[in-house]
N, C-alpha and C positions, 0 to 999 in steps of 0.2 A: 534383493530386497531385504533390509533391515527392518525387527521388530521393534524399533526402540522411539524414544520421544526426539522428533526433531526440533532445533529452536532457530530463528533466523529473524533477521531484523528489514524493516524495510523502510524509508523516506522518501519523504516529498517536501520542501519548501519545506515548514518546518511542523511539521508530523511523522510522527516515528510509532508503529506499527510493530508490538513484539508477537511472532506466529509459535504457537506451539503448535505441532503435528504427531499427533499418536493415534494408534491403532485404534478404532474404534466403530461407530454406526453412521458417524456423519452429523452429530452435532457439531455447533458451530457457537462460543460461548465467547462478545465481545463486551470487555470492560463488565463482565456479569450481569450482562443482560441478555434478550436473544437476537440473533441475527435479523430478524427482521423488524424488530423492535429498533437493534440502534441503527441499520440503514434502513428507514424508509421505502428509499424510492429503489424502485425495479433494477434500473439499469446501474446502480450503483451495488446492488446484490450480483449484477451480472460481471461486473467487473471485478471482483472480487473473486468471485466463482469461475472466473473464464481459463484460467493456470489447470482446473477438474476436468475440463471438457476432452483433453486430450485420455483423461484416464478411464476417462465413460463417467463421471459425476464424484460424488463427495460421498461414497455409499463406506470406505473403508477408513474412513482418517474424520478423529475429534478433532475439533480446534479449537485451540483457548488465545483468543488474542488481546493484547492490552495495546491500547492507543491512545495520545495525545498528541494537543498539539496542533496547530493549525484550525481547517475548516471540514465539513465533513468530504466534501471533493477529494482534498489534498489526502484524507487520514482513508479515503476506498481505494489511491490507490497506490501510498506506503501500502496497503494490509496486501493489495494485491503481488505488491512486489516481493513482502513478506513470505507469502503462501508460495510463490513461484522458487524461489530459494531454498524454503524447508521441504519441497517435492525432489528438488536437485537432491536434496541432503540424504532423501529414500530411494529415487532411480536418477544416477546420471545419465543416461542412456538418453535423457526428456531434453538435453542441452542445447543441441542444436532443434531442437524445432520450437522452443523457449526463445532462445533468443530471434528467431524468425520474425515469431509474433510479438518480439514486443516486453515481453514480460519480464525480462531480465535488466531493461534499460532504466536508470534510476535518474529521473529528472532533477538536476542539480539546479533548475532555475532558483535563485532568493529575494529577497525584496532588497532590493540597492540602499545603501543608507543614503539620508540626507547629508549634503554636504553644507557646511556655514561660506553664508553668502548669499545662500540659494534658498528658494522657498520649498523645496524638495529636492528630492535625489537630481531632479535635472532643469525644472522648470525654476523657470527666473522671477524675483519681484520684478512688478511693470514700469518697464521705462517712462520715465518725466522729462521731456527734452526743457520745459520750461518749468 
C-alpha cells in the first residue's frame, strides 16, 4: 500500500471523470461541490461507491473528482470507472475480483454520426412511391 495521491481517468460515451485518491477520512469533493449534492439520486451514489465495498467502505481515501461531459448516467459511471483504476493504483491485488465485477470494463458505446442522405445515423426520409 502506497501513501501517495493516486490519479486515473474514466469514460463513458462522452463523459470523462478525472479521480483523485489520497489518504484521508472519506470525503468525496465532485466538481466542488458535495457528493450528494452533485449525484442526487441513491443508486447513482451507489454506483459510484460500489469499487469501496470490496475495501469495507470509503472511511481511508479523499476524493476529489472533476467531470464533464455527457449526462449525469453516463458521468456516475466514468467516476465509477475512475475510482476502480485509482484503487488498482494503491492495491493491485483488487484486479481480479475488479474485473469480475464489472468495474474495470469501459463502455466504448458512441453516438453514430449522421450520414448525408439519411435523416440520421440510420433512419431513412420516407418513401414517395408517387
Amino acid at each position: 500500500m502506497t501513501l501517495q495521491e493516486q490519479v486515473a481517468t474514466g469514460r463513458r460515451k462522452t463523459a470523462v471523470a478525472s479521480v483523485r485518491l489520497r489518504p484521508g477520512t472519506g470525503q468525496i469533493d465532485i466538481n466542488g461541490k458535495a457528493f450528494n449534492e452533485y449525484f442526487p439520486v441513491e443508486i447513482q451514489r451507489q454506483t459510484i461507491l460500489a469499487p469501496f465495498q470490496k475495501l469495507g467502505g470509503n472511511g481511508r481515501f479523499d476524493l476529489i473528482i472533476r467531470v464533464k461531459g455527457g449526462g449525469i448516467e453516463g458521468q456516475a459511471v466514468a467516476t465509477r470507472l475512475g475510482v476502480a483504476r485509482a484503487l488498482l493504483g494503491e492495491d493491485d491485488s483488487l484486479h481480479h475480483s475488479f474485473k469480475e465485477q464489472g468495474f474495470l470494463t469501459r463502455d466504448s458505446r458512441k453516438k453514430e454520426r449522421k450520414k448525408y442522405g439519411l435523416a440520421g445515423a440510420r433512419k431513412r426520409f420516407q418513401f414517395s412511391k408517387r
